[in-house]
N, C-alpha and C positions, 0 to 999 in steps of 0.2 A: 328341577332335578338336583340332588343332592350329592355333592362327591366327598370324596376323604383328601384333605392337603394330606401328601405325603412329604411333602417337602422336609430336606432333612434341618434338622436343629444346626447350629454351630459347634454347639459338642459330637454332636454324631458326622458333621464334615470334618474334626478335630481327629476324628478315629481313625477317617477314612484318609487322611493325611500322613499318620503315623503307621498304618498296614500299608500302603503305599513304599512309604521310607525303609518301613523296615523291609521290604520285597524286594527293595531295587529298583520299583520300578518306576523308574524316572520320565518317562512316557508321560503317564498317569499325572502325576506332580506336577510338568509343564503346564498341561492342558489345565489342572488346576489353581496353575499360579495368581488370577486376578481375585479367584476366591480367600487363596491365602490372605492377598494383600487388602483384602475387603474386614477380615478377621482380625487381622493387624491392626489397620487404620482404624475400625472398632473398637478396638481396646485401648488404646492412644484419646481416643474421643471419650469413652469412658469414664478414665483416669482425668481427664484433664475436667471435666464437668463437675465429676463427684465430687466436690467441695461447696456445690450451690443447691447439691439436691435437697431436698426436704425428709424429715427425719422417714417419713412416710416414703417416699420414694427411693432413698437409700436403701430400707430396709426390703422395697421391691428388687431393687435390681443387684442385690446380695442373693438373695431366694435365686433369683433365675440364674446368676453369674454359679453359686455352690449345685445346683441341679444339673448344669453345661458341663462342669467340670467331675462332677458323680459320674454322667454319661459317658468322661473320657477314662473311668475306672481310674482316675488320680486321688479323690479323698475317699 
């Protein structure tokens, strides 16, 4: 049997963070917080890596890093 992952992207949890924020509704945010800090730590591991990537692998995780951030309607 065949399913669809719907599981969301980090840029589409990145949206759901910021409608959240901008709502108030701080409920929501809580309950979200270990994902936040999953996101965080992400990008921290990121940064501190990309200087050993390989010209081929940099230029993969730019492509997905500029696509996360398209889906956050920032570039």
């Amino acid at each position: 049997m065949r399913t669809a992952d719907l599981t969301p992207t980090w840029g589409e949890w990145g949206n759901l963070f910021y409608r959240f924020a901008l709502e108030g509704n701080r409920q929501s945010l809580e309950t979200l917080h270990p994902d936040m800090a999953k996101a965080f730590a992400a990008a921290a591991a990121f940064v501190a890596i990309q200087p050993s990537l390989t010209e081929e692998q940099r230029l993969q995780a730019n492509g997905v890093l500029e696509a996360e951030i398209r889906k956050q309607g920032v570039a």
